[in-house]
N, C-alpha and C positions, 0 to 999 in steps of 0.2 A: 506393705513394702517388704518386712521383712520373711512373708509368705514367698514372694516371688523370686527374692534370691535363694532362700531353701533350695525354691523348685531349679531353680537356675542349677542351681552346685549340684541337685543331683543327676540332673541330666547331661553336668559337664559328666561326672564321674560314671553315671552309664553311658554315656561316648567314649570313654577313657577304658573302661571295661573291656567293649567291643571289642577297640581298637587292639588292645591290648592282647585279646583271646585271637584277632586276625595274625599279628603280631607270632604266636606261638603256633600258628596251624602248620601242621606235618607234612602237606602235600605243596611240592613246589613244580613249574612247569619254567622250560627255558630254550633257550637256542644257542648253537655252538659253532662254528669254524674250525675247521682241522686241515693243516696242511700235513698230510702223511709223505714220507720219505723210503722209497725202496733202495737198503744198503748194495753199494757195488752196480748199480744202474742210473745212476742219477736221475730216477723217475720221483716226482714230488707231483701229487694229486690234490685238489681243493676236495672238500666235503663240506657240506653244509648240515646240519643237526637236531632234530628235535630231542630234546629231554623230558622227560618225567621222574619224580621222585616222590620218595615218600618216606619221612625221618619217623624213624622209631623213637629216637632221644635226644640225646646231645653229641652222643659221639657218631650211633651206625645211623646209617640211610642205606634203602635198595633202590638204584635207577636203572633206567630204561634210557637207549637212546637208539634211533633211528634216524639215517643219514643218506642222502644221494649227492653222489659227487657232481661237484660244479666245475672243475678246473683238471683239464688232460693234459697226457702227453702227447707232443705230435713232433712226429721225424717224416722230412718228405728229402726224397733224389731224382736224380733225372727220372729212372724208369719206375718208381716204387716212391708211396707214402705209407705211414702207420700211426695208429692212433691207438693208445694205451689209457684206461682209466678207472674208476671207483664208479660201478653201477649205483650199486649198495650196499650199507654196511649196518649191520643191528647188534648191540650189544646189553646184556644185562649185567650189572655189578653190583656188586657192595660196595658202600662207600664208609672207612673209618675219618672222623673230623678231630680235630686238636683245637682248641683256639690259642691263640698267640698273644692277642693283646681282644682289646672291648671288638673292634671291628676287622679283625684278621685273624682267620684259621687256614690251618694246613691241611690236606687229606692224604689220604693212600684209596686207590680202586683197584680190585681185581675182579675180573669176573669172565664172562664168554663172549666169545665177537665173531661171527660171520661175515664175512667181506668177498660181493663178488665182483670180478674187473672183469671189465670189457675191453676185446683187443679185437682192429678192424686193419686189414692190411691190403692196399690194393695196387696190384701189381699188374695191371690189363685186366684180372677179374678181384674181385672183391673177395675177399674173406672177412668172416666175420665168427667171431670163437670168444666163450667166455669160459672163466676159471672161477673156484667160489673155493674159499680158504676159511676153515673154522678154529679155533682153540683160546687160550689162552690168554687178556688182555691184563694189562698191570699195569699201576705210572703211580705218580705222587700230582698233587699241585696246591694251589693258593686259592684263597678264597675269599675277599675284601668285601664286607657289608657295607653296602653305601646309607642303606635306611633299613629296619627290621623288616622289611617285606624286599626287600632290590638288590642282587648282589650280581657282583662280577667274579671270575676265577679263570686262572689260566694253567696248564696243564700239561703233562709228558706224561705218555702213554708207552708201550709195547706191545703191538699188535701181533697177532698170529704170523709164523715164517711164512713168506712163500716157496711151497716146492713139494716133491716126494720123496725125495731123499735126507737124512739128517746132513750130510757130507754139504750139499752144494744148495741147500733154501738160504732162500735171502730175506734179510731181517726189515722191520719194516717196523718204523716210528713214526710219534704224531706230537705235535706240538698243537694245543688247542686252545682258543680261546672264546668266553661263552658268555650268558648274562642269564640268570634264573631269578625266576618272582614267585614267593613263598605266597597262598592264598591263607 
């Protein structure tokens, strides 16, 4: 009897290992929602997300994300409609983590974003024209551990201007929200 609980305890405690080693692995995959905002056009686009990451430590992580928009703009009049929106959008970052309490940290990401919009305008004929805008991406957000494999975070981002000139580009923000599962 007292053979079988040995073996019992140590197979709790290499389940408990596992778990534990699962628990601490580096590479995490997830999905996001961004609703981006074009300053001074009142254009707001849906995007949908995939993430990948991969934490060095405690504080840095490098992600990836790749996104095709779900949600456009559309202005229609008597002789003319238009349709404005987020083809695709890729970005690579770094990402710095803080923790706050046992289950809530803060980050910061900076890194690069390509985002190309599609713009279709048809007036008797159809136009169709797309724009692709590269540079700069930066935001802060939260990040709530629900279980050490499952977490939620929410986000504000700075995406690259739209435009060519510094004078008249127009700024363009994201508020996101996501759910990532650490493997």
């Amino acid at each position: 009897m007292l053979k079988k609980i040995a073996v019992a305890l140590m197979g709790l405690g290499c389940s408990a290992a596992v778990f534990s080693a699962q628990a601490e692995q580096p590479l995490y995959f997830g999905a996001q929602y961004s609703q981006q905002s074009v300053d001074d056009l009142s254009w707001d686009f849906g995007v949908l997300s995939a993430v990948a990451g991969y934490k060095f430590n405690d504080v840095f992580a490098i992600e990836g994300r790749f996104g095709l928009g779900i949600q456009d703009e559309e202005y229609s009049s008597a002789l003319t409609s238009a349709k404005v929106g987020v083809d695709h959008s890729y970005s690579i970052l770094g990402k710095a983590s803080w923790p706050m309490l046992e289950t809530l940290s803060v980050y910061g990401i900076a890194g690069f974003n390509k985002t190309k919009y599609d713009f279709k305008v048809n007036d008797g004929d159809t136009l169709r024209d797309d724009y692709s805008e590269d540079g700069l991406i930066y935001g802060a957000g939260a990040e709530l551990h629900l279980t050490s494999n499952l977490s939620l975070n929410l986000e504000y981002a700075v995406l690259p201007e739209i435009g060519d000139d510094d004078e008249d580009n127009l700024d363009v923000e994201s508020i996101s929200a996501g759910i990532n599962y650490r493997f």
